[in-house]
N, C-alpha and C positions, 0 to 999 in steps of 0.2 A: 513441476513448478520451480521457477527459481525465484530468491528472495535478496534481496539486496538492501541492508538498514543504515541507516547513516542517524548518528545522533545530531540532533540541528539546534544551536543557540534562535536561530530565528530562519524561517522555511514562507516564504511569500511565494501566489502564484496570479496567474490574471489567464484568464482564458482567452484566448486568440481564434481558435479556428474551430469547430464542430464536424470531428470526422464520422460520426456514426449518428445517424439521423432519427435511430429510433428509441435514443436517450434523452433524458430532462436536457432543457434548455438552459446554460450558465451565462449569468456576463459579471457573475461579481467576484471581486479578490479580493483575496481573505491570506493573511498571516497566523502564524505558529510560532511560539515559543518553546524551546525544551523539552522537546520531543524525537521520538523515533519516526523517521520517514521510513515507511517500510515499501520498497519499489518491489511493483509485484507481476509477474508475469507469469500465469497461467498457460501451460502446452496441450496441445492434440490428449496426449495421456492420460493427462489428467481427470479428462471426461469419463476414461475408463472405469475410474476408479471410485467417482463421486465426489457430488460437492461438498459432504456433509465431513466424509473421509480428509480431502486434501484442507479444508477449513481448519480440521482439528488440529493438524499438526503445522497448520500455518498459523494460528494462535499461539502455540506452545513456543516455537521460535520467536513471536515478536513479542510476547513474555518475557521469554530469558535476555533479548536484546533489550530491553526496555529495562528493566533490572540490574543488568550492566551498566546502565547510565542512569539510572536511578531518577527514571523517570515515571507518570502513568498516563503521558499523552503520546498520542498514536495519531498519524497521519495515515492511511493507505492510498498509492498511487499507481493507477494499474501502468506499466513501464514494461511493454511490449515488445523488448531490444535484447532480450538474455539469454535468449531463443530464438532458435530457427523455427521450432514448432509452436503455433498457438493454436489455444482453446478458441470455443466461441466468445464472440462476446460475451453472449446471454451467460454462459457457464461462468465467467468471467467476473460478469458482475453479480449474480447469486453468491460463489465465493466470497464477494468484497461484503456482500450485506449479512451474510452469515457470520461472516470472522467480524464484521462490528458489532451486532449483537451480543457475540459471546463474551467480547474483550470488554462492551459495558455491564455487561454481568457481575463479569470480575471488577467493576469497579473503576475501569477503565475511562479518560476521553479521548473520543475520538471523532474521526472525522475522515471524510472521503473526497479528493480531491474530485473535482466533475468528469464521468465517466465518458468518453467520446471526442476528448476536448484533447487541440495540443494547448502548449501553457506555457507562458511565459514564467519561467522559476528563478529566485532570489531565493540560494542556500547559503546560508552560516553554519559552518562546522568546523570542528574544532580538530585539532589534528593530534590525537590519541589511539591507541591499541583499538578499544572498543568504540568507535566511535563509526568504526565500519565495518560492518560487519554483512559475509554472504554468504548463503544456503542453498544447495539443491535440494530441494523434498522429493 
């Protein structure tokens, strides 16, 4: 899995195109405030290993990033570019709905850009140490 965070003064998206057909239907855009975008792409491997496995420790990263900016809103975006190798989707999105679970557990908000969609993005981000932050798991 790689992970890519970007802390965002304000994170807008609009859905354009629906490339996976056997996902929810999107057409509405929605904005973020002060939050961690956390760009997530899932590989072939990954599947190996489980989704419960690669969740845990994808949590634990957009914690410590979140922390760093001292934030408790969390965006996840699945950002299929970081990688040559991808997981399923299905795998894909099980990961995204486990790791929001757990991050509202912890008291977290969050939220899942539309899975299947490309998107029209409007990022603000500030330009500091932490404010970009990347990870291979």
């Amino acid at each position: 899995m790689k992970l890519l965070m970007i802390y965002v003064t304000k994170f807008n998206y609009v859905p354009t195109i629906k490339t996976l057909e056997n996902f929810e239907d999107h057409t509405t855009e929605q904005t973020f405030e002060n939050a961690i975008v956390a760009f997530i792409h899932s590989e072939a491997e990954d599947e190996e290993k489980g989704a419960e496995k690669i969740e845990k420790n994808l949590v634990k990263n957009i914690k410590w990033g979140a922390g760093k900016n001292n934030t408790k809103n969390v965006v996840l975006h699945s950002f299929a570019h970081l990688s040559e190798s991808k997981a399923s989707p299905e795998f894909t999105k099980q990961v995204f709905d486990l790791a929001e679970k757990r991050l509202q557990n912890a008291e977290f908000i969050t939220a899942q850009t539309p899975f299947g969609y490309f998107l029209d993005l409007n990022i603000q981000a500030p330009g500091f140490s932490q404010a970009r932050m990347f990870k291979s798991l």
